[in-house]
Every structure is written in structure tokens, then in C-alpha cells.
MIMARKOL-631635 format. One record per residue (C-alpha): residue in three letters; x, y, z. Coordinates in steps of 0.25 Angstrom, whole numbers, plus 2048, in hexadecimal, padded with zeros to 3 digits. Each point is the difference from the previous one (the first is absolute). Layout:
<bators>
residu px py pz
ALA X Y Z $
...
</bators>
This chain:
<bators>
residu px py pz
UNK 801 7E7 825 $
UNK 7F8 802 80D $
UNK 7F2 7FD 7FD $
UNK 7F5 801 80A $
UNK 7FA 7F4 806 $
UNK 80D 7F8 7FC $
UNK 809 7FE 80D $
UNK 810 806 7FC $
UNK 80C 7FC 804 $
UNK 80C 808 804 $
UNK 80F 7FF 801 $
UNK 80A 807 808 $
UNK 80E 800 7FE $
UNK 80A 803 80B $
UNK 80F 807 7FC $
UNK 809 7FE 80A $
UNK 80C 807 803 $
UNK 809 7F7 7FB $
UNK 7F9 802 7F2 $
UNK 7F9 7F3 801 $
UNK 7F0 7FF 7FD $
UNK 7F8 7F6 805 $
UNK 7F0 7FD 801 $
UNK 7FA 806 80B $
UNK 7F0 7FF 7FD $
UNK 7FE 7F6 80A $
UNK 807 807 80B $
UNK 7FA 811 7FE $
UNK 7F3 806 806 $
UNK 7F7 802 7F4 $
UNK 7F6 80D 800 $
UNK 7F8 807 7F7 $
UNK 7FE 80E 800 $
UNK 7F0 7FD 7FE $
UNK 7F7 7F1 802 $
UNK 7F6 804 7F8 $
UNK 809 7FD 7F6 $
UNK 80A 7F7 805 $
UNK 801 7F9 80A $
UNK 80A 7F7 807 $
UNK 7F6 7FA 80B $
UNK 7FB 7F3 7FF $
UNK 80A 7F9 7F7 $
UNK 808 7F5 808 $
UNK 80B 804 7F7 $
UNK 808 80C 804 $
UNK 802 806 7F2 $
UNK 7F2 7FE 7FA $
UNK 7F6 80A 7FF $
UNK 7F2 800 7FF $
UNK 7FA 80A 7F4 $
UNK 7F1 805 804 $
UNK 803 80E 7FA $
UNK 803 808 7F5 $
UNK 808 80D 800 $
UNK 80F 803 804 $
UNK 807 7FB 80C $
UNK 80C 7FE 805 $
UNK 808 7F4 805 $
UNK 80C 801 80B $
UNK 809 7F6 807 $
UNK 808 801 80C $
UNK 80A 7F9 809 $
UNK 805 808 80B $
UNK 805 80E 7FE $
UNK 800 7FE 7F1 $
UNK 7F4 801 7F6 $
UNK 7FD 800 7F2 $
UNK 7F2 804 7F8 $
UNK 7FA 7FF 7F2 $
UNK 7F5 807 7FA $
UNK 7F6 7F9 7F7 $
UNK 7F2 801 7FC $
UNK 7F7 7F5 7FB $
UNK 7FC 7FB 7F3 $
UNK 7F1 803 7FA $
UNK 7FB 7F0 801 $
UNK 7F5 800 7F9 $
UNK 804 7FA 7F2 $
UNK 7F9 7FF 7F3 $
UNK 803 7F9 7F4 $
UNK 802 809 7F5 $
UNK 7F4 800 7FB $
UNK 7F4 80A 7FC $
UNK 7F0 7FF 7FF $
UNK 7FE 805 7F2 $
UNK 7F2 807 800 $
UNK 7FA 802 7F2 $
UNK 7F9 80E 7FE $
UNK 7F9 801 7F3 $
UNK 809 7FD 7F4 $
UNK 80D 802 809 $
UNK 805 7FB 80D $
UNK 807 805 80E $
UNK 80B 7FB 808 $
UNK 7FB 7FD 80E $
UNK 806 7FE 80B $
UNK 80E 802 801 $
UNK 807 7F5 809 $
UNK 808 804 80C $
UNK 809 7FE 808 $
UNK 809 7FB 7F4 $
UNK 808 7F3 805 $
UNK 80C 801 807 $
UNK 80B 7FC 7F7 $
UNK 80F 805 7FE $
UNK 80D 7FF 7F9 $
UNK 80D 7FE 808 $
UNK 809 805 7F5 $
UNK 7F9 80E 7FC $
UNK 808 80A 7FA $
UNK 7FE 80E 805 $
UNK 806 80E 7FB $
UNK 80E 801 803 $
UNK 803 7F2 7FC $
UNK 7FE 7FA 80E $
UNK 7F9 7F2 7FD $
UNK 7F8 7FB 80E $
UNK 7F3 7FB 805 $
UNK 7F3 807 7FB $
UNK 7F4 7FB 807 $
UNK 7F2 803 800 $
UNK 801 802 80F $
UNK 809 80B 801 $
UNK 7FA 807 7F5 $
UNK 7F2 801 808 $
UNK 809 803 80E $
UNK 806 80C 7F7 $
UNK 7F8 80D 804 $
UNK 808 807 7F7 $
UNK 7F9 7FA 7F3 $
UNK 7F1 803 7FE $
UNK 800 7F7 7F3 $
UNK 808 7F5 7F9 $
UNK 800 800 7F1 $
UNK 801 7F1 7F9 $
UNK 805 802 7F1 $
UNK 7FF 7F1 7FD $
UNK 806 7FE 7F1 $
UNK 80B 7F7 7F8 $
UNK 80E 802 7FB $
UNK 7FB 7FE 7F2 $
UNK 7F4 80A 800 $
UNK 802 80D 7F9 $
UNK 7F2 806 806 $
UNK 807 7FC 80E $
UNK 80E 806 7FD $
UNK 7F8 80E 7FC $
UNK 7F6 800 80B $
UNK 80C 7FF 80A $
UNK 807 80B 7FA $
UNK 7F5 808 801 $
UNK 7FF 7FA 810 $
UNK 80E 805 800 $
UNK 7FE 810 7FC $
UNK 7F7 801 80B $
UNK 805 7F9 80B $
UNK 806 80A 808 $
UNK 7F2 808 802 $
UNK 7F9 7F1 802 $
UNK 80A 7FC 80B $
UNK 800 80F 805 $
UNK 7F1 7FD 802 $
UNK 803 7F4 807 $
UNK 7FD 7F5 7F4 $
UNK 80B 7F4 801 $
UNK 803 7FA 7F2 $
UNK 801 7F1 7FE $
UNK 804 7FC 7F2 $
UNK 7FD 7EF 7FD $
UNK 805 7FB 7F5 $
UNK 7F9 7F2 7FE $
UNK 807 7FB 7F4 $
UNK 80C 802 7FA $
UNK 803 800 7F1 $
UNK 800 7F1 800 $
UNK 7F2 7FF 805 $
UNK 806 7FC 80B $
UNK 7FB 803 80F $
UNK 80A 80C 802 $
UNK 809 801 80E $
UNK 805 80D 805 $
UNK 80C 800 7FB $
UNK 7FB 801 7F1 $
UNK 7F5 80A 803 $
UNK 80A 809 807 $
UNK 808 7FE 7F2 $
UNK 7F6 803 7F9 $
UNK 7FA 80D 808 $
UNK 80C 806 802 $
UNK 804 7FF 7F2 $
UNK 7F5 80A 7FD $
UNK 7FD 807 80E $
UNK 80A 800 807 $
UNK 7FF 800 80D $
UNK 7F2 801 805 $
UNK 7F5 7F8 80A $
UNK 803 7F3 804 $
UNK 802 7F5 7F5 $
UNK 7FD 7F2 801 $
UNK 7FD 7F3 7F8 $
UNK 7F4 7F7 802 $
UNK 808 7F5 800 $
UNK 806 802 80D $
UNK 7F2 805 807 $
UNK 7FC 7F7 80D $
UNK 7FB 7FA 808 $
UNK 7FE 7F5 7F6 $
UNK 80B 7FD 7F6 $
UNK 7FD 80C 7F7 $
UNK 7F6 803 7F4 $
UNK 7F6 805 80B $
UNK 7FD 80D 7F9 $
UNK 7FF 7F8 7F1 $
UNK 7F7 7F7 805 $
UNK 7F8 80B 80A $
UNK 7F6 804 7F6 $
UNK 807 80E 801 $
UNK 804 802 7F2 $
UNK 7F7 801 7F6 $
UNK 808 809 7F5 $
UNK 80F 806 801 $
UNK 803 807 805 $
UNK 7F8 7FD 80E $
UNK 7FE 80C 80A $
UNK 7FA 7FC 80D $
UNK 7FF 80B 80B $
UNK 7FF 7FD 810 $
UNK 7FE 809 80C $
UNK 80B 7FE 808 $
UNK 7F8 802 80C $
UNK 7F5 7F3 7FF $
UNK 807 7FB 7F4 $
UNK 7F4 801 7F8 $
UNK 801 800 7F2 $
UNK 7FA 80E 7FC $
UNK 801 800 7F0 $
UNK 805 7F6 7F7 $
UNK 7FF 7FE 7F2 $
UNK 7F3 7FD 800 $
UNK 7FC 80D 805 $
UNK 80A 808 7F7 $
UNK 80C 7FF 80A $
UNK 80A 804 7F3 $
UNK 7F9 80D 7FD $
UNK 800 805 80F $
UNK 807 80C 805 $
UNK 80B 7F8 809 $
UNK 803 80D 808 $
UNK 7F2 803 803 $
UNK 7FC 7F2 804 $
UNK 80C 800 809 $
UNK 7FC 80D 807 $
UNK 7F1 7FB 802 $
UNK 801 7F0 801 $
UNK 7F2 800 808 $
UNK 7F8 807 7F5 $
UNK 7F9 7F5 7F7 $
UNK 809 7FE 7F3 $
UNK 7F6 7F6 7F9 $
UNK 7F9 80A 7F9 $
UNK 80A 80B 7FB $
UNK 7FC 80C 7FA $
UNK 7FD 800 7F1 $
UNK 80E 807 7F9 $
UNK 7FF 80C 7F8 $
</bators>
């Protein structure tokens, strides 16, 4: 990821007529289409950049007559644990504060609809002005609440990705009780759904061997549903908050409106 106030480094790969590829990062002119954000002065090191700024950028090399450029935006650095202030009001109590930005995590081995399996990082997702909201169904093979909940997910997914939500299924165990990889939980969810959102098992998340979403403080009950506002990946609504009961559609079409306190249903 590209976090501000962490210096980046880039890398740029020459293709040569004869097919070849070779590293050329030390031997291209590096710019940045805005300082403020990135910037390639001041590093003795030719492919380093320093990050003062947030926002989107983008980063070119040259050599000679022939050029190349990528477009990026920076990662929200502020990060919080996942945890909440708990205010007691009377007999009841409130969730407070709602951390944000989540921590930048992925899984190199996600399976998407269409069968393609590839990276699925955190970092793209908030670079993708496409999505206004990710929906994390966090569950386990062996739950039944989990399987419905997702077949539920499932009848509505075209409207909620039509809206703009992304749907990320994580499966944490399998039905050994065993941290669950992303082959199994893509077993498993198709089984039942087809194919729909992006499925992925706990035990393949990183950085950090895996397990980081058992061992978050995420999930209090399965199934798990955690909402995050693609734009400051802020968590908007969890379970906490009644994240299950929401309208999906209507949250996608209005991320920015407060979703902790939702409307009492008929």
C-alpha cells in the first residue's frame, strides 16, 4: 500500500525488442503527477518516494522516447484497533466510535465471480471509485445461520452491486474448526450460491500468517457483517449497530449518511 508519511518504492521493467525484460528502476526519470502527494525529490535513491499526502496520484517513468505511467491513490493511515468505547446510558448501552480506517490487509488467492482466482487487496478496493461500499460477511463452513444469511446476500446481489456495494465473503473455519483457506470457503459458497462476491478464507489472510480476522475482535456472533465506506474505509455499520438488518442497496446508494442508528422497522 501507499501510505502517507511512509517513503514507497517503485519498480520499472523494461521489455526489449528481443522479448527480454530487465529492471530498469535505477536507470528511468521518475515524476509524480502531484508533490503534494508524492514526491520523488529528496531521496538519494532514484525510485523512492517520499509520501506527504493523501489523495490520487500518478507515477511515470521514462527513458528516452519511451514511457510508461501508473495510477494509484494512497491508503487512509490512520489506523485503529478494532476497538469501541462502550458508553452505558441508563439500563442499555451504545456503540461508540466506530474505528477507521480498517487495517490494510489482503489475500493473494481470492476468488472472484467467473472463477478467476487473484489478488484481492485492501488497497485497490479503496483506489476503486466504482465501489461506494464493501460488505464483509464474515461466517464458517459449519454454520447454518451463515449458509442462509448468504443465500439471502445472494438474492439481492445484483441490486447491491448495481448500487455500487462489493461483496467479500470470509469464511474463518471450516467444518473441522479449522482456520478455513480459500479454496474450502470457495467450496463451500459456491455450493449454495453460486457464483457471487468475492470468497476468501481467514486462513490465507495477510500480512501476518493468517487468523487476522479471527483474532480482530471482529466477530462477535455468525454470521459477522461489517460495512466499510470505500471512500475513508471507515466502518459505517457493524453488527453492533444492526449491520444484518440494514438495507444493503440503500446503504450502498448513501454511504455518507450515518448508519449507526437505523430507523426502527415496521
Amino acid at each position: 500500500p501507499i501510505l502517507p508519511g511512509t517513503p514507497k518504492n517503485f519498480v520499472a521493467t523494461g521489455v526489449f525488442a528481443d522479448g527480454s525484460e530487465r529492471d530498469v528502476s535505477a536507470e528511468v526519470t521518475w515524476h509524480s503527477s502531484d508533490e503534494n502527494i508524492l514526491s520523488f525529490d529528496g531521496d538519494p535513491r532514484s525510485n523512492f518516494a517520499a509520501v506527504p499526502g493523501d489523495g490520487r496520484v500518478t507515477v511515470s517513468a521514462s527513458m528516452g522516447s519511451v514511457s510508461g505511467e501508473f495510477s494509484t491513490c494512497t491508503y487512509p493511515a490512520d489506523f485503529s484497533p478494532y476497538l469501541r468505547s462502550i458508553k452505558t446510558q441508563g439500563s442499555g448501552a451504545c456503540p461508540c466510535d466506530l474505528p477507521a480506517p480498517i487495517p490494510y490487509i489482503y489475500w493473494e488467492n481470492a476468488y472472484f465471480p467467473g472463477g478467476e482466482v487473484k489478488p484481492l487487496r485492501f488497497g485497490e478496493l479503496h483506489c476503486d471509485e466504482s465501489v461506494s461500499i464493501m460488505i464483509f460477511v464474515v461466517g464458517t463452513t459449519w454454520c447454518g445461520a451463515c449458509t442462509s444469511y448468504v443465500q439471502r446476500i445472494a438474492e439481492i446481489s445484483g441490486e447491491i452491486e448495481a448500487a455500487g456495494g462489493k461483496i467479500i465473503f470470509i469464511e474463518l473455519e471450516d467444518d473441522n474448526h479449522e482456520p478455513c483457506t480459500s479454496s474450502v470457503a470457495n467450496r463451500h459458497l459456491s455450493n449454495y450460491i453460486g457464483d457471487v462476491g468475492i470468497r476468501v478464507g481467514d486462513a490465507d489472510t495477510q500480512p501476518g500468517g493468517g487468523g487476522y480476522m479471527a483474532s480482530s475482535g471482529v466477530v462477535r456472533a455468525y454470521p459477522t457483517v461489517v460495512i466499510v465506506r470505500r471512500s475513508d474505509m471507515r466502518i459505517i455499520a457493524d453488527d453492533s449497530t444492526g449491520a444484518r438488518d440494514l438495507d444493503l442497496v440503500a446503504v450502498a446508494q448513501d454511504p455518507d449518511r450515518d448508519w449507526t442508528a437505523p430507523s426502527v422497522p415496521m
